[in-house]
FIMARKOL-710605 format. One line per field, with one value per residue: residue number from 1; residue in three letters; x, y, z of N, C-alpha, C in turn. Coordinates in steps of 0.02 Angstrom, whole numbers, plus 32768, in hexadecimal, padded with zeros to 4 digits. Example, Ala and Ser with C-alpha at 12.3 -4.5 7.8 and 13.67 -1.06 7.14 Angstrom:
<dokes>
nr <- [1_2];
rest <- [ALA_SER];
n_u <- [8294_8282];
n_v <- [7EE4_7F90];
n_w <- [8186_8162];
ca_u <- [8267_82AC];
ca_v <- [7F1F_7FCB];
ca_w <- [8186_8165];
c_u <- [8294_8285];
c_v <- [7F5B_8002];
c_w <- [8186_818A];
</dokes>
This chain:
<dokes>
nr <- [1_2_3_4_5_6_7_8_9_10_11_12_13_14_15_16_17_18_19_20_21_22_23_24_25_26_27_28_29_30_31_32_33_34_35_36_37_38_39_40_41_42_43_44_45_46_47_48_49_50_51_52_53_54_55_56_57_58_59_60_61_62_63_64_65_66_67_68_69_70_71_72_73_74_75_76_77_78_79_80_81_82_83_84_85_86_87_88_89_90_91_92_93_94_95_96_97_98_99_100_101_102_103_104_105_106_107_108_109_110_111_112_113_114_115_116_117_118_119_120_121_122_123_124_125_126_127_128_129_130_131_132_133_134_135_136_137_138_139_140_141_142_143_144_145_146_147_148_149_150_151_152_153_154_155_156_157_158_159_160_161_162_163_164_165_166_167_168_169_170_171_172_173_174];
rest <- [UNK_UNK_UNK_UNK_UNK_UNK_UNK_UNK_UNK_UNK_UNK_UNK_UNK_UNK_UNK_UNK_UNK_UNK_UNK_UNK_UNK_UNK_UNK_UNK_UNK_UNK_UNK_UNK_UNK_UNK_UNK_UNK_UNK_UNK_UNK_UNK_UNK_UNK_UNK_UNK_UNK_UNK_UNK_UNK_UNK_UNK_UNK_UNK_UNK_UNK_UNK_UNK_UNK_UNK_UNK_UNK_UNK_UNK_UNK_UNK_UNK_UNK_UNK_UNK_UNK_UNK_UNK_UNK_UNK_UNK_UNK_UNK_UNK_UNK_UNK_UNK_UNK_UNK_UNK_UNK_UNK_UNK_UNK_UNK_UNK_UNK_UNK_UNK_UNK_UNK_UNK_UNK_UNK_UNK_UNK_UNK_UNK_UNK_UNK_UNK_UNK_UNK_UNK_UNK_UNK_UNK_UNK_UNK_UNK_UNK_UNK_UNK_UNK_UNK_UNK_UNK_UNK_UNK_UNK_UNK_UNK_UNK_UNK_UNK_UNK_UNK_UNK_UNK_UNK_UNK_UNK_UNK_UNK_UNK_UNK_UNK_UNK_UNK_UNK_UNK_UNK_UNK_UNK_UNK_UNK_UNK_UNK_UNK_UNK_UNK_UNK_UNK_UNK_UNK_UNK_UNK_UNK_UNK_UNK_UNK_UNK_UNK_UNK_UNK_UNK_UNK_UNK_UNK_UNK_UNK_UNK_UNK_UNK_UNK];
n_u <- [64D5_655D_65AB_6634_6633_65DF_6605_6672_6633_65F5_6664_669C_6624_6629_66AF_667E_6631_665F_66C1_666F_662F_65A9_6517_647A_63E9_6366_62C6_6294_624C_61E1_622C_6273_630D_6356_6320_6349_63E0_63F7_63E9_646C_64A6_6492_64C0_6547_6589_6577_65EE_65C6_6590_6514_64BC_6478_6458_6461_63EF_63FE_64A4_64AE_64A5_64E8_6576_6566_6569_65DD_660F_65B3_653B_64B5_63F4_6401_63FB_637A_6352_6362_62F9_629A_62A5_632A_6391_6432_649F_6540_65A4_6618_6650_6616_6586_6520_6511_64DD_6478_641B_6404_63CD_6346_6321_630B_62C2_624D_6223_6208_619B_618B_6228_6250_628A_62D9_6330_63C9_647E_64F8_657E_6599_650E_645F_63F0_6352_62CE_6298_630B_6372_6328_633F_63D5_63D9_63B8_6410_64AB_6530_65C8_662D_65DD_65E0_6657_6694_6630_6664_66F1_66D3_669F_6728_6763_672C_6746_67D0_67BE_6775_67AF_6834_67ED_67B2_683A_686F_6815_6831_68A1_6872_6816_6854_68A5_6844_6816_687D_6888_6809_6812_688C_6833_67DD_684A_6887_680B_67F8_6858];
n_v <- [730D_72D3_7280_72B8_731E_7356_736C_73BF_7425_744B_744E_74D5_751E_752B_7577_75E0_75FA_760B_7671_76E6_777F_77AE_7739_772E_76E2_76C7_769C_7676_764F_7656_76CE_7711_76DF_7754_77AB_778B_7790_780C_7840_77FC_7845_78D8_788F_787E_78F6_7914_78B3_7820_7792_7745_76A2_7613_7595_74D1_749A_7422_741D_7491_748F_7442_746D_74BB_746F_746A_74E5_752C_756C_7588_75A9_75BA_755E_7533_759A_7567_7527_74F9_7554_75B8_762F_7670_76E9_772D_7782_77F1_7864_78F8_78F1_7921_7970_78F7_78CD_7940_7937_78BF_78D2_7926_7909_78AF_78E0_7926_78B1_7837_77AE_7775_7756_7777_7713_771E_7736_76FD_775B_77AA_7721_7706_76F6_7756_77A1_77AF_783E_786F_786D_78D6_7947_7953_795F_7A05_7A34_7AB7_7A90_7A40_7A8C_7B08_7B09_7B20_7B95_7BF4_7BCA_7C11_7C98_7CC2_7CAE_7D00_7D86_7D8D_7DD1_7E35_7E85_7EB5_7EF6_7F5D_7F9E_7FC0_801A_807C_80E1_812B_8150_81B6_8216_8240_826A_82D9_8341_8362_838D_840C_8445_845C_84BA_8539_8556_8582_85F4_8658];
n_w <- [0D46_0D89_0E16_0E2E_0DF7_0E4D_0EB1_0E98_0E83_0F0C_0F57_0F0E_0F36_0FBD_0FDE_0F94_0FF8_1060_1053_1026_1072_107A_107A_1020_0FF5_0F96_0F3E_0E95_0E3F_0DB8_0D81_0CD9_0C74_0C43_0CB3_0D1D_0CE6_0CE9_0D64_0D8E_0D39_0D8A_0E18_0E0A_0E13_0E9D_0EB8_0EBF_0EB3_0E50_0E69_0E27_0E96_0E9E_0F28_0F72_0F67_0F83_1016_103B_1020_10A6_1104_1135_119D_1216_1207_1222_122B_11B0_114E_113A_10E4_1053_1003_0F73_0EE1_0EE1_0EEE_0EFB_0F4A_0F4C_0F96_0F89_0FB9_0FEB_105B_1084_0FFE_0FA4_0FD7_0FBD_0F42_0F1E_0F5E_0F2E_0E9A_0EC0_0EF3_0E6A_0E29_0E2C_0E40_0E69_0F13_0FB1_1029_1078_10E4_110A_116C_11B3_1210_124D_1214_11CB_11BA_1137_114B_1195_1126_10D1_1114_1125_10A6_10A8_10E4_10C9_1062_1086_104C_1046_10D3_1106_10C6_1108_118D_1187_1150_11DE_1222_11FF_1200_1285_12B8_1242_126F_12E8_12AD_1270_12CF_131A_12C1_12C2_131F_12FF_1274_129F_12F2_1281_1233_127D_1283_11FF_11FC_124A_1219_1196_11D2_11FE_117F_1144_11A9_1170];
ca_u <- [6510_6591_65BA_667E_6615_659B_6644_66A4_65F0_65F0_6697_6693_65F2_6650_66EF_666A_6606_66A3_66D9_6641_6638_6562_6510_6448_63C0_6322_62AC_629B_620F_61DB_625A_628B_6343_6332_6309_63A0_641A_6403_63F8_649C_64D7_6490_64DB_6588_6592_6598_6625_659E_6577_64AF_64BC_644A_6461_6432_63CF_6435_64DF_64CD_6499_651A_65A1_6553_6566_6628_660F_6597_6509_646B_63D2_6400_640A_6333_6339_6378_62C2_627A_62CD_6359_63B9_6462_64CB_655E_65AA_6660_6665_65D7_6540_64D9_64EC_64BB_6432_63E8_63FC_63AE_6326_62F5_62F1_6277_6222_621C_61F2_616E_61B6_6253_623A_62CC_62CA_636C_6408_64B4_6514_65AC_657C_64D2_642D_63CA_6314_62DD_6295_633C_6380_6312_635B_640D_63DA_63A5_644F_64E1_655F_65F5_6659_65D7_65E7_66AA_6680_6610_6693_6736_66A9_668A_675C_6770_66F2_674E_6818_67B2_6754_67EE_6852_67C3_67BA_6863_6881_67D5_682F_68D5_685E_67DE_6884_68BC_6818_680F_68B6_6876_67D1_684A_68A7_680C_67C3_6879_688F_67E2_6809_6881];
ca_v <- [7320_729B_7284_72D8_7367_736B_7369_73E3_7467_7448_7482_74FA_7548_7517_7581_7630_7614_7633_76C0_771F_7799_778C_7707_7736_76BE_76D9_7676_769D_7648_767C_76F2_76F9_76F2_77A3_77D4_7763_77A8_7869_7833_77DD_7877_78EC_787C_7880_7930_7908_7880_77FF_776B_7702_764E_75E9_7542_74A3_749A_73FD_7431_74CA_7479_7406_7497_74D7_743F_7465_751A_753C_7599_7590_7585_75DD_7527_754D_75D7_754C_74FF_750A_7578_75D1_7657_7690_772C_7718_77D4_77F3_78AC_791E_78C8_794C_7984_78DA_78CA_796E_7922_7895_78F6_7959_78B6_7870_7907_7930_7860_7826_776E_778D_7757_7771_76E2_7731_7736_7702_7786_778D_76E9_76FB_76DB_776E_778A_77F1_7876_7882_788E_7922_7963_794B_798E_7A40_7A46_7AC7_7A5C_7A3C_7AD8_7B3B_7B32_7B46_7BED_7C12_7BE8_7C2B_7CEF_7CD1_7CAC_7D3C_7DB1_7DC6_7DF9_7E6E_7EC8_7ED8_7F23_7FA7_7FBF_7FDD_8049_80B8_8119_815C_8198_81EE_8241_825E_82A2_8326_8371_8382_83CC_8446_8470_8478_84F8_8566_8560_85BC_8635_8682];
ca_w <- [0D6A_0D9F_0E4C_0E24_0DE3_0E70_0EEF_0E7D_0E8E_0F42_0F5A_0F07_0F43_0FF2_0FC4_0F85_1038_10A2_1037_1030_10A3_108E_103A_101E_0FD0_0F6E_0F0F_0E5D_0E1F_0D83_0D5C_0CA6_0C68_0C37_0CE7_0D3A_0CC4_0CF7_0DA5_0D9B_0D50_0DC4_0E58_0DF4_0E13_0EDA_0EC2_0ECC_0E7B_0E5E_0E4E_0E3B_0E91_0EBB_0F7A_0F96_0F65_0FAD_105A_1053_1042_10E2_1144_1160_11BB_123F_11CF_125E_1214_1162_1122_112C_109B_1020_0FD6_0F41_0EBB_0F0C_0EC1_0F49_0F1F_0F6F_0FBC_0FA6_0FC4_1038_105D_105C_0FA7_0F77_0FE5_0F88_0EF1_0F2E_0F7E_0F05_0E6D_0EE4_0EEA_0E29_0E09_0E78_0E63_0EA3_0F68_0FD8_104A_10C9_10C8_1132_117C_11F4_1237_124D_11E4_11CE_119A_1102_1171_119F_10E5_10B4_115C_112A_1062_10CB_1106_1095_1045_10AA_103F_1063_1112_1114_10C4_114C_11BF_1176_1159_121A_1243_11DD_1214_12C0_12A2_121C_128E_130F_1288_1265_1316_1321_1294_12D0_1352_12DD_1258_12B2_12EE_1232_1208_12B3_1268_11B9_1210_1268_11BD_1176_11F2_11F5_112E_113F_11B4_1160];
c_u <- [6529_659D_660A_6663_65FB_65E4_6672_6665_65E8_6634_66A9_665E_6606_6693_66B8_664C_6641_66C1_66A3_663C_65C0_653F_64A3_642A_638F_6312_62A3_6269_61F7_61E5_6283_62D1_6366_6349_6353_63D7_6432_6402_6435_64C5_64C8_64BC_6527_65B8_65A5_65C9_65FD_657E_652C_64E6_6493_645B_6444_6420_640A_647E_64EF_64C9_64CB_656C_6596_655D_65B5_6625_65CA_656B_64BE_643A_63D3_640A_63A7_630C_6342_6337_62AB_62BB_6305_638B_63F4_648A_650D_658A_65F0_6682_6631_65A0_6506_64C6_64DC_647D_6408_63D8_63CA_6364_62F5_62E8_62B9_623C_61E8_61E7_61E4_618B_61EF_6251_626D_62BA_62FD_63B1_6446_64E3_6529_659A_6525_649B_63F4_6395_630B_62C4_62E1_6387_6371_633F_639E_6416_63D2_63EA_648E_6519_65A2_6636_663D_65D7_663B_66B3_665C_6654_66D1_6714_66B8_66E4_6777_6764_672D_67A3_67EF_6790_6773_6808_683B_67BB_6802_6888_6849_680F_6879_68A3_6831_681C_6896_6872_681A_682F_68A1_6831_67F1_6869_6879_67E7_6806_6872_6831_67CB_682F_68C9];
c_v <- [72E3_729E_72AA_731B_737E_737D_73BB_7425_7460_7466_74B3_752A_7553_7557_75E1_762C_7632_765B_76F8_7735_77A4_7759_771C_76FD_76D0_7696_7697_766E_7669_76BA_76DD_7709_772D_77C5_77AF_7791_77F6_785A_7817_7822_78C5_78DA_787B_78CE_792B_78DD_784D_77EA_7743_76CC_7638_75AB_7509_7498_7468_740C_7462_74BF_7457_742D_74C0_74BC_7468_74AF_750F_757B_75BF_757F_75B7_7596_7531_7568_759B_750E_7527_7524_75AA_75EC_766A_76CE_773E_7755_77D5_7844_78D3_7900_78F0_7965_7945_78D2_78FD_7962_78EA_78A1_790E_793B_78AE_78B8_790A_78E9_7837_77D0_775B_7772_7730_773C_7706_7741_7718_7736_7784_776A_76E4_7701_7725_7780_77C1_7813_7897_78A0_78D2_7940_7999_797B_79DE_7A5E_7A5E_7A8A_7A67_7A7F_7B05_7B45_7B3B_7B78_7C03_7C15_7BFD_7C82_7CFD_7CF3_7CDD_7D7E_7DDE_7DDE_7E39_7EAD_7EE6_7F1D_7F56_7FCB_7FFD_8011_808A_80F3_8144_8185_81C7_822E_8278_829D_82D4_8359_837E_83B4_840D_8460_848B_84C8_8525_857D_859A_8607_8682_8661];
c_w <- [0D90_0DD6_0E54_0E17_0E19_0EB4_0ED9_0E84_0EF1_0F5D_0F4D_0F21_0F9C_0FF7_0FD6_0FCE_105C_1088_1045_106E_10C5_1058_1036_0FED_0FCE_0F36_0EDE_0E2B_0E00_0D68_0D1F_0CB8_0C59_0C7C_0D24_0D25_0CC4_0D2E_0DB5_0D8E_0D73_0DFC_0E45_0E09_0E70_0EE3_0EE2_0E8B_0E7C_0E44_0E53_0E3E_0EC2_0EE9_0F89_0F88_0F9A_1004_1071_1066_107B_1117_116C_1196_11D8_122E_120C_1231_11E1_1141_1112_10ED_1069_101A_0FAF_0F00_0EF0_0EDE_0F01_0F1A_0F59_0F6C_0FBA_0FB8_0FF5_100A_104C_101B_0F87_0F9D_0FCE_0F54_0EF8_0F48_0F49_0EA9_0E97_0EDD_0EA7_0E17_0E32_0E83_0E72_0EF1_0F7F_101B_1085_10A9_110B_1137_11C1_1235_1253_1216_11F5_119C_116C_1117_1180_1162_10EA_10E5_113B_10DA_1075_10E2_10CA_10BA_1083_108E_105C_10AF_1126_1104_10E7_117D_11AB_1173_1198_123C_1220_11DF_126B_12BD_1280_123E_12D1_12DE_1274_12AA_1325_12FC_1299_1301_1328_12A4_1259_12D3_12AD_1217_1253_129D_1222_11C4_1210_1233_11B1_118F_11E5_11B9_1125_115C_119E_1158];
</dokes>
């Protein structure tokens, strides 16, 4: 790789950090191609991409932003998966690869500005997807108008039914 190349991968890898909304790293030591290639499309499914790239490149697109110490995660083999939609459904995916494929090993991840640890992953994989909790809360903001409106409709037809009682009792009198 040419130094125009090595500038033109640095910018670019520069360009996906400040988009992603999380960027996670894992080593991947002796993971076949095989086992990459369903993990990529697993993580495709969260709007999330693997890369695998070079420690120094990727350190070097780190210099320009204010990273902390997530420049750390980047030795050895280094796989990143770079988050452009909810974090947490790729950290399940991510989660639960490592699980399945013991060499796998999640090193962390970056998230809104800070560097957190993979304790804090699994954490974040434990957590419903960002739809499902807008269906939680849209049930909840839903839940209370609905149970006015039954409220308020309780006291006309316990009326309605007294008078059909009352029919009902007359119509059997006679």
């Amino acid at each position: 790789m040419n130094r125009a190349e090595k500038l033109e991968s640095t910018n670019e890898l520069r360009d996906n950090f400040a988009k992603a909304n999380a960027i996670f790293t894992a080593d991947y030591r002796g993971i076949t191609v095989a086992d990459i290639t369903l993990l990529r499309f697993e993580l495709k499914k969260s709007k999330t991409d693997l890369k695998v790239v070079k420690n120094r490149l990727a350190l070097r697109a780190l210099d320009q932003k204010d990273y902390g110490n997530f420049k750390s995660q980047f030795d050895y083999m280094t796989a990143v998966a770079l988050n452009y939609g909810d974090p947490a459904a790729a950290a399940k995916s991510l989660t639960k690869f490592a699980s399945d494929n013991d060499k796998l090993k999640l090193k962390g991840a970056f998230l809104d500005g800070k560097v957190i640890s993979i304790a804090e992953v699994k954490a974040l994989s434990k957590l419903p997807s960002k739809n499902e909790l807008l269906a939680k809360l849209l049930g909840t903001l839903n839940a209370v108008p609905t149970g006015f409106v039954r409220v308020l409709n309780g006291v006309p037809a316990k009326w309605v039914y007294l008078l059909q009682a009352i029919k009902n009792q007359k119509d059997q009198k006679g």
